[in-house]
N, C-alpha and C positions, 0 to 999 in steps of 0.2 A: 504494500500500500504506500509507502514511501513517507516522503514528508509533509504535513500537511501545514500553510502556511495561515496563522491566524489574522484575521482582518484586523485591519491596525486602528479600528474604532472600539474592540472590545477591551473593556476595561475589567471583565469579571468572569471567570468560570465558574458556571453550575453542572455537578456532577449528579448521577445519579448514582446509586448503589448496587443494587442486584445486576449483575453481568455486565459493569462499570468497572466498577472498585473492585466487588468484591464478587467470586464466585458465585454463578446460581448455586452449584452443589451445596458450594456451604449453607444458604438460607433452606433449600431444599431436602438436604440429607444432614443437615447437623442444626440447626433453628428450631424449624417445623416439628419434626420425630421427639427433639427434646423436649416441647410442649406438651403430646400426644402422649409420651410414655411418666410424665411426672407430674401431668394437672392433679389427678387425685390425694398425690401425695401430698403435693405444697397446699391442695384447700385443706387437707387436715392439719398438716402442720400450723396454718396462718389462720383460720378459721375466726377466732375469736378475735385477730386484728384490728382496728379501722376501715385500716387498704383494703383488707380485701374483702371484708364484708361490702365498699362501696364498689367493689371490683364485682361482685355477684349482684349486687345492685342494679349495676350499670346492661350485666346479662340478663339480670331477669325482664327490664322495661325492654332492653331490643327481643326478647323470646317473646312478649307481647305483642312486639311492632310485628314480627314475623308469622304472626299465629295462623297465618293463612298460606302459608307457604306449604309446599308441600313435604314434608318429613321432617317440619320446623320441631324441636323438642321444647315444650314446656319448662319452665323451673320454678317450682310451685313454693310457698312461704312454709316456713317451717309450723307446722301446724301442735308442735308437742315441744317437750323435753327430750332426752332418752337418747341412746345411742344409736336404735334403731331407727328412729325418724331423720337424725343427724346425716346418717350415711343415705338414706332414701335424697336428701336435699341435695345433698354434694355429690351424688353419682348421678341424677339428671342435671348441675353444672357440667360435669365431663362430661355426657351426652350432650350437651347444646354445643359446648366446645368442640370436642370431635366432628358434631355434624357440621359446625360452622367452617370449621378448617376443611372438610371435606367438599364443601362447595366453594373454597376460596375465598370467602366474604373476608371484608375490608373495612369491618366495624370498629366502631370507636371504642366499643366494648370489648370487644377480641381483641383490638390492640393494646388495649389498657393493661389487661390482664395477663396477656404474652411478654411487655415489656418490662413487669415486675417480677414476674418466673422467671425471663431471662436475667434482669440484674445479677437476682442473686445466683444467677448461675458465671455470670461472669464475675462476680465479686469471689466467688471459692473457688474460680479457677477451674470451672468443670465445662466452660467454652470460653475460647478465645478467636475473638472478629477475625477472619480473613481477607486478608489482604493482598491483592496481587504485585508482584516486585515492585514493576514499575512505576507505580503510583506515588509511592513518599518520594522518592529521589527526584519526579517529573514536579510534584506540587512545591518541594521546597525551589526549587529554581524558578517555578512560574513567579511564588512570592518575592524573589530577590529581584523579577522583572519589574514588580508594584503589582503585580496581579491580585484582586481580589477572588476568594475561591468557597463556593458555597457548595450546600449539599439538599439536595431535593427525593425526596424518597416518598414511597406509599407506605414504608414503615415510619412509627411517631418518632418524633425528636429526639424521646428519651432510648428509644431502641437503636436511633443512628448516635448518639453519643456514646451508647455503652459499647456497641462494633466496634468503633473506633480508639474510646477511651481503654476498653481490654483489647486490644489486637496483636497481631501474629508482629507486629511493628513496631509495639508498645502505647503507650498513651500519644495519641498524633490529635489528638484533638486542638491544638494551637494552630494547625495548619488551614483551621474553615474558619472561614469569618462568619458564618450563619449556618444556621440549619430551616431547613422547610419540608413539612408533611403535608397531607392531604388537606388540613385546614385550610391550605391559603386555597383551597381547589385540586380540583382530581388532574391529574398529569397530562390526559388526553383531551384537555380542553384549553383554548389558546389565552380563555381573560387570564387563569392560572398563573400564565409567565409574565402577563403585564400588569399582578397584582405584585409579582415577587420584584419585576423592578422597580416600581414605585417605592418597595421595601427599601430595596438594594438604595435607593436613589439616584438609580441612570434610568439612561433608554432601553429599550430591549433592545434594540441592535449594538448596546455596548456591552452585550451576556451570549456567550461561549456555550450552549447546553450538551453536554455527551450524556449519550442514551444506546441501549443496544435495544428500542423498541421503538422503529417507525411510524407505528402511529404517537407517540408522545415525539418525536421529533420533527413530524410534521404540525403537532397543533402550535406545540414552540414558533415554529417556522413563520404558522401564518399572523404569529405575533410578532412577524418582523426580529425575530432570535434570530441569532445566527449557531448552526445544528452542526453537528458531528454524530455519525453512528458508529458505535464500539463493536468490534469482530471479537468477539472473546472463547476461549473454547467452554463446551458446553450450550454456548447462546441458539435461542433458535436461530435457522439459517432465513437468510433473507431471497427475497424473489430476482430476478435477473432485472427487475426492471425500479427495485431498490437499489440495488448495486450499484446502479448505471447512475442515479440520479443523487442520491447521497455521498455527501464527503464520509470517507472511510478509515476508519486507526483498528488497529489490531494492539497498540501499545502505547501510551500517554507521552511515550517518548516522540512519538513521531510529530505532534504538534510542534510547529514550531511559530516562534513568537516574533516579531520584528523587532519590540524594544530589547532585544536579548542578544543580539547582536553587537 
């Protein structure tokens, strides 16, 4: 793919995460599985917390919102005292979690609850963020150009701080000027990138977006972003007439900057 030259109006990159940064496999085979195989453990462990009582909270009004979905699961008020009522409540939690991860949902609730499991999972050292080579050695030189360098993801804030803050890298969290989740808007919608530059305080065409999902790089696009799509291995493959039309990096090195010169 070679070098790709960045337009010398952009004053900021925004990265995404999954098949950016950082490995699908790892969100896919090491994130997701780690949720799936320890929600019941940590609601008994945390049960009587604050957290995560609002954390079941938060599942039970979206198992509301969902009640008509089809194989939506219930999660019904604890109706007793007893051990036996206790485990009835928290094993339709796992069932609503389960089934939610099994459809992929992108709730605020699922993510509330996935990004406090994860903490403490990266707090004891029983996952650590991945990271692909390229990426620190590419981000600290973009910032000795003056670049500003943010992080945009469909996971929340606190689950892109903790990838990074425990990563395979070490703590790199100094290296983003910002983080952005689904709040400011969903990815494959263009207001999205022109709410994040008003953030930012540029224009959109002074923001860098890398993505390895076409349609989020087209909605960027028609916000007048200027787009890069990421080749990564693992990534889905793209169409021949993606290829053709998108700027392409297979490696963070291959950007290259004018001010850097």
């Amino acid at each position: 793919m070679g070098v790709l030259p960045v337009p010398a109006e952009v004053r900021a990159i925004l990265l995404d995460i999954e098949g950016t940064t950082t490995p699908i496999a790892f969100v896919q085979e090491t994130l997701f599985p780690y949720i799936k195989d320890n929600v019941k453990e940590y609601l008994r462990a945390h049960w009587e917390e604050e957290e995560c009582q609002r954390d079941v909270g938060l599942l039970r009004k979206q198992a509301q919102e969902d009640s008509s979905l089809d194989g939506a699961v219930p999660i019904p008020l604890e109706s007793g005292s007893g051990e036996e009522e206790l485990e009835r409540v928290i094993q339709a939690v796992v069932d609503n979690v389960h089934w939610q991860m099994s459809m992929d949902r992108k709730t605020t609730a699922l993510k509330q609850l996935q990004g406090h499991m994860w903490r403490a999972a990266y707090a004891t050292g029983l996952v650590k963020g991945e990271i692909f080579k390229d990426v620190v050695p590419a981000i600290r030189k973009w910032r000795e150009a003056g670049m500003k360098v943010y992080i945009y993801s469909s996971g929340s804030i606190e689950a892109q701080k903790l990838l990074f803050g425990y990563s395979t890298e070490g703590d790199i969290l100094e290296l983003f000027d910002g983080h952005f989740d689904t709040k400011i808007g969903p990815k494959v919608e263009s207001e999205s990138y022109r709410r994040i530059a008003a953030s930012i305080g540029c224009a959109t065409n002074n923001i860098l977006f890398l993505t390895d999902i076409p349609r989020e790089a087209n909605a960027a696009e028609e916000a007048d972003t200027h787009v890069a799509v990421v080749i990564r291995p693992g990534n889905a493959g793209l169409t021949d007439d993606e290829k053709s039309y998108y700027s392409l990096i297979s490696s963070f090195t291959e950007l290259f900057l004018p001010s850097s010169t």
